[in-house]
C-alpha positions, 0 to 999 in steps of 0.5 A: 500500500502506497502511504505518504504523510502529504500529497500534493495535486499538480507540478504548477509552480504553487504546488511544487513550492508548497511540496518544497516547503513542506519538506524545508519545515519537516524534513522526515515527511513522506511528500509526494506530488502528482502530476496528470501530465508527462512533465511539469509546469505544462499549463498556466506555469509554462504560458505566462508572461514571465514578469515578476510583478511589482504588486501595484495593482493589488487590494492593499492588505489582500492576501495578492497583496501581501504574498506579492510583496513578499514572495517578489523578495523571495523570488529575487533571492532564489534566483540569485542562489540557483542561477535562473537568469532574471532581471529587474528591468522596471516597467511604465503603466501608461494613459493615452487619454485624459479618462485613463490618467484619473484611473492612472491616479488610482493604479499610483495611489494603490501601489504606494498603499501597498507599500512599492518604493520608487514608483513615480508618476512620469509626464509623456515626455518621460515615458519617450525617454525610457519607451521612445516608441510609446505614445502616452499623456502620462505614465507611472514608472514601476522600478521593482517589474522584471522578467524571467522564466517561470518553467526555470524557476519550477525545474529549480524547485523542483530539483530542491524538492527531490534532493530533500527526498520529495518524490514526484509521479507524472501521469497520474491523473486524479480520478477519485478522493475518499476524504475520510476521518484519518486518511485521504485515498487518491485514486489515479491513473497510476494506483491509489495512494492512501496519505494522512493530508492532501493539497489540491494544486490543480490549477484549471482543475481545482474545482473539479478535484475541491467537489472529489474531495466534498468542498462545495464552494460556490464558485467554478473555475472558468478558463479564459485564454490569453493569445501574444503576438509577438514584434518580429526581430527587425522590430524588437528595437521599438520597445526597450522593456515592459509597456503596460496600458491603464487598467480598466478596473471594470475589468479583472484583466490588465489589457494587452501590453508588450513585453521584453522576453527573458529568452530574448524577443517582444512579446505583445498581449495578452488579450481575454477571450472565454475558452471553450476548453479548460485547456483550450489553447486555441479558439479551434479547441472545444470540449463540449462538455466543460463548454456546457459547464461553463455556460450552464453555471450561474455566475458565468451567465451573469458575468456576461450579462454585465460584460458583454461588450467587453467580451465581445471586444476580446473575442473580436480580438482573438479572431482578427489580427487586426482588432489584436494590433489596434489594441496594441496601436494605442500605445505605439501609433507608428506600429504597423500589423506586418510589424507582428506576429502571432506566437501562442497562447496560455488560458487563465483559471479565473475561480467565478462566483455565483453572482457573477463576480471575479474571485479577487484574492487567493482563495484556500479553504480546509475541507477535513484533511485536505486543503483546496487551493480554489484561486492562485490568479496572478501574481501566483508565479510572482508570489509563488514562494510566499504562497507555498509558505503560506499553504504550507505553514496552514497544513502543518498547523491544522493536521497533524502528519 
């Protein structure tokens, strides 16, 4: 019989820095991870943008907030310790019109409430002299922004991991959970695993392994994919580091941007487009059954019912390159379309409530010896170490093992 003390559900970048960290605080633990895919970091982890986030747009005292913050620190330091290349390079948020610059007052007030050193609001003449290319009334100058390769990030962890003895099994998808009084069994693609406490890091399928595990959280997991182009290499000069429009906070999303690539390149997006698949990576891809899912929950109905329009806009995007180049045309006028290319796509797993409303923070709830990871939306990959610490630190304290 294949007994562990913890078991963690899914090889993201959360879940193998909350296996870490077990094993970093209690380092006699039998810990293990499962992985339905044949490698890590495949999903949200190894799709993202690559930007270590500032923390500026976050609700001040939120647990995105505060794990940004500190998990931005702690990034910073693992990095350095494991030679993953990075580089704080900084960013400008910019207002091209005098109704983005009253909100661009609001991005500003929030990161100096959140605590962020060095952010200054810049004049349009500024924002040319770090982005000559960019077009803008006004802008905020964010020094603490950088960049790097989260699927690196998530080798090193996971080297750290198995060198503590942690084991990890891929392929072995989750079929069903018996969460008892003195046990959780996990039954897989690859055995059952009987385990004193599980933690479900599923990411886009949190939902589905929380409702295995009996947690009836009034929320559903809705996967909304973001597609990048990409500035072709004779045109990566126009933009130096990373360019960020004003965010609408209508809005749970931050509008498409360009983005300086560790790896070297620009990327530009990402947009918002509902995915008619959980892992839906293009708008050809359809599963019908977790398509009805989505439009059968409540909240989802409700969310387009207030946000159509906008809806509509990132559809519109999704489908025309040239609706996806005018977005990004508002911030540099002289862009032309043969300046981009299309270049890929990763999808979101935003958690949806039943009235309709985004799931703002971090969201983890205890349901007997199993703790659910409901909601990790960015800045999880930032924050990742704090979070791993904060999910570990909450299963050591509640449950024996």
């Amino acid at each position: 019989m294949n007994r562990q003390d913890v078991i963690v559900i899914g090889a993201g970048i959360v879940g193998l820095s909350t296996a870490m960290q077990l094993l970093e605080k209690q380092p006699h633990l039998a810990v293990t991870i499962l992985e339905k895919e044949s490698d890590i970091a495949v999903h949200q982890t190894g799709h993202n943008s690559g930007v270590m986030h500032s923390g500026i747009y976050y609700t001040p005292g939120s647990l995105r907030a505060k794990n940004c913050q500190t998990g931005y620190r702690q990034l910073i330091d693992f990095c350095e310790s494991n030679d993953v290349e990075f580089d704080i390079c900084g960013k400008v948020i910019v207002a091209v019109d005098d109704e983005e610059i009253e909100r661009l007052n609001g991005v500003f007030e929030r990161g100096q409430a959140n605590g962020l050193e060095g952010i200054k609001m810049i004049s349009g003449e500024e924002v040319a002299e770090i982005e000559p290319h960019i077009q803008a009334k006004k802008g905020i100058w964010v020094p603490q922004t950088g960049i790097v390769h989260f699927p690196d990030v998530a080798q090193k962890i996971l080297e750290r991991f198995r060198k503590m003895g942690g084991e990890i099994i891929l392929n072995a998808k989750v079929t069903n959970i018996l969460a008892q009084a003195d046990e959780v069994i996990v039954e897989t693609t690859k055995g059952v695993f009987h385990t004193k406490q599980m933690i479900n890091c599923a990411g886009l399928y949190a939902d589905k392994v929380a409702q295995m595990t009996g947690d009836k959280a009034e929320m559903s997991i809705i996967p909304f994919r973001g597609e990048y182009y990409r500035l072709l290499p004779e045109k990566a000069h126009l933009v130096k580091n990373l360019v960020y429009p004003t965010p609408n906070p209508a809005f749970p999303f931050l509008g498409v941007h360009f983005t300086r690539m560790i790896k070297g390149g620009i990327e530009a997006g990402p947009n918002a487009v509902f995915a008619f698949a959980r892992e839906g990576y293009s708008n050809k891809n359809v599963n019908l059954k977790e398509l009805l899912g989505a439009l059968s929950f409540a909240g989802f109905r409700k969310l387009g019912q207030k946000h159509w329009r906008f809806g509509l806009d990132e559809m519109k995007r999704s489908y025309s390159k040239k609706h996806f180049y005018h977005a990004l045309r508002r911030m540099m006028p002289d862009l032309k379309m043969e300046d981009v290319e299309y270049y890929r796509a990763g999808v979101r797993a935003m958690a949806l409530g039943k009235d309709g409303e985004v799931v703002d923070d971090f969201v983890v709830r205890r349901q007997k010896r199993v703790l659910n990871v409901w909601n990790a939306p960015s800045p999880a990959a930032t924050a990742c170490l704090a979070i791993g610490d904060y999910i570990s630190d909450m299963a050591l304290n509640s449950v024996e093992v």
